[in-house]
C-alpha positions, 0 to 999 in steps of 0.5 A, a space after each residue: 500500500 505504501 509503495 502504491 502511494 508512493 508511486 501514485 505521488 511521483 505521477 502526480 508530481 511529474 505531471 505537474 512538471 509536465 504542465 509546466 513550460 517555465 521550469 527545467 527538467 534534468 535527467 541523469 544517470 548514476 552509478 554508484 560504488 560504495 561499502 555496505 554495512 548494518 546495524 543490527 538489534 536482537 537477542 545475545 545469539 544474534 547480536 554475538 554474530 558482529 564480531 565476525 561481520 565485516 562491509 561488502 563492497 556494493 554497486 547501484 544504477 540509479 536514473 535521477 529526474 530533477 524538476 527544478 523550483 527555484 534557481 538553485 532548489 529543485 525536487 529530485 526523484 526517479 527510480 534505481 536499482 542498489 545492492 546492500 549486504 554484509 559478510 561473516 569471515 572466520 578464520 584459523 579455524 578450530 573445528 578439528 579435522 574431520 569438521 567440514 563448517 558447510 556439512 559438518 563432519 567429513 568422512 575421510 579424518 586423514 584429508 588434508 583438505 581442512 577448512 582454514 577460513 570460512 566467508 558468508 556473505 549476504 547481497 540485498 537487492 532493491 528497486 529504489 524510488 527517491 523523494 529528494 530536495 537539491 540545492 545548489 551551494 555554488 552554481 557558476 557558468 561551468 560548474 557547480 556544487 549541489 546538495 541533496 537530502 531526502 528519504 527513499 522508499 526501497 522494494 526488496 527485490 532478491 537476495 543471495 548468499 556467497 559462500 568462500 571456503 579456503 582449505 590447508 592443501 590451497 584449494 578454494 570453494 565458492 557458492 552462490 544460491 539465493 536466499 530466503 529469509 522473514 523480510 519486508 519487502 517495502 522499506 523506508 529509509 534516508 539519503 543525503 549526498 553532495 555532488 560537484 558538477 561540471 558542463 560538458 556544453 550547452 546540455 550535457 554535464 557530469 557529475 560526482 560525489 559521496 553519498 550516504 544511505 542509511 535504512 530507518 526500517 529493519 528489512 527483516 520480519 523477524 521478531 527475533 532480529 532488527 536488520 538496518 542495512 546502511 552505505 556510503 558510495 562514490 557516485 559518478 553521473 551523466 546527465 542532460 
C-alpha cells in the first residue's frame, strides 16, 4: 500500500512538471560504488554474530529526474536499482579435522583438505524510488556544487548468499544460491549526498560525489532480529 502511494505521488508530481513550460527538467544517470554495512538489534545469539561481520563492497544504477523550483532548489526523484549486504569471515579455524563448517563432519579424518577460513556473505537487492530536495551551494557558468537530502522508499527485490571456503592443501570453494529469509519487502529509509558538477556544453554535464544511505526500517520480519542495512558510495553521473 505504501509503495502504491508512493508511486501514485511521483505521477502526480511529474505531471505537474509536465504542465509546466517555465521550469527545467534534468535527467541523469548514476552509478554508484560504495561499502555496505548494518546495524543490527536482537537477542545475545544474534547480536554475538558482529564480531565476525565485516562491509561488502556494493554497486547501484540509479536514473535521477530533477524538476527544478527555484534557481538553485529543485525536487529530485526517479527510480534505481542498489545492492546492500554484509559478510561473516572466520578464520584459523578450530573445528578439528574431520569438521567440514558447510556439512559438518567429513568422512575421510586423514584429508588434508581442512577448512582454514570460512566467508558468508549476504547481497540485498532493491528497486529504489527517491523523494529528494537539491540545492545548489555554488552554481557558476561551468560548474557547480549541489546538495541533496531526502528519504527513499526501497522494494526488496532478491537476495543471495556467497559462500568462500579456503582449505590447508590451497584449494578454494565458492557458492552462490539465493536466499530466503522473514523480510519486508517495502522499506523506508534516508539519503543525503553532495555532488560537484561540471558542463560538458550547452546540455550535457557530469557529475560526482559521496553519498550516504542509511535504512530507518529493519528489512527483516523477524521478531527475533532488527536488520538496518546502511552505505556510503562514490557516485559518478551523466546527465542532460
Amino acid at each position: 500500500m505504501h509503495l502504491k502511494n508512493a508511486a501514485l505521488s511521483l505521477l502526480v508530481i511529474q505531471s505537474m512538471m509536465g504542465f509546466s513550460q517555465e521550469n527545467k527538467l534534468e535527467y541523469s544517470l548514476d552509478y554508484s560504488i560504495g561499502s555496505s554495512f548494518r546495524r543490527v538489534e536482537g537477542n545475545s545469539l544474534i547480536l554475538a554474530f558482529r564480531e565476525a561481520e565485516r562491509p561488502i563492497t556494493t554497486q547501484g544504477l540509479n536514473l535521477q529526474v530533477k524538476y527544478g523550483l527555484s534557481e538553485r532548489l529543485g525536487f529530485v526523484s526517479g527510480l534505481g536499482y542498489n545492492q546492500y549486504g554484509e559478510k561473516l569471515i572466520y578464520n584459523n579455524l578450530t573445528f578439528g579435522n574431520m569438521i567440514d563448517p558447510r556439512i559438518g563432519f567429513v568422512y575421510d579424518p586423514t584429508s588434508t583438505s581442512v577448512p582454514n577460513s570460512y566467508e558468508l556473505k549476504y547481497v540485498y537487492q532493491f528497486l529504489t524510488l527517491p523523494l529528494l530536495m537539491d540545492y545548489s551551494i555554488i552554481n557558476s557558468e561551468k560548474s557547480g556544487l549541489t546538495f541533496q537530502i531526502g528519504v527513499t522508499f526501497n522494494y526488496l527485490i532478491g537476495s543471495k548468499s556467497v559462500t568462500n571456503i579456503d582449505y590447508s592443501d590451497g584449494s578454494k570453494d565458492r557458492n552462490s544460491a539465493n536466499y530466503s529469509f522473514d523480510s519486508n519487502d517495502l522499506n523506508f529509509a534516508g539519503l543525503l549526498g553532495i555532488f560537484y558538477k561540471r558542463k560538458l556544453g550547452e546540455k550535457f554535464f557530469f557529475k560526482v560525489g559521496p553519498q550516504v544511505n542509511y535504512f530507518f526500517s529493519s528489512i527483516s520480519g523477524s521478531d527475533a532480529i532488527d536488520h538496518y542495512p546502511y552505505r556510503t558510495s562514490i557516485n559518478l553521473g551523466i546527465g542532460f
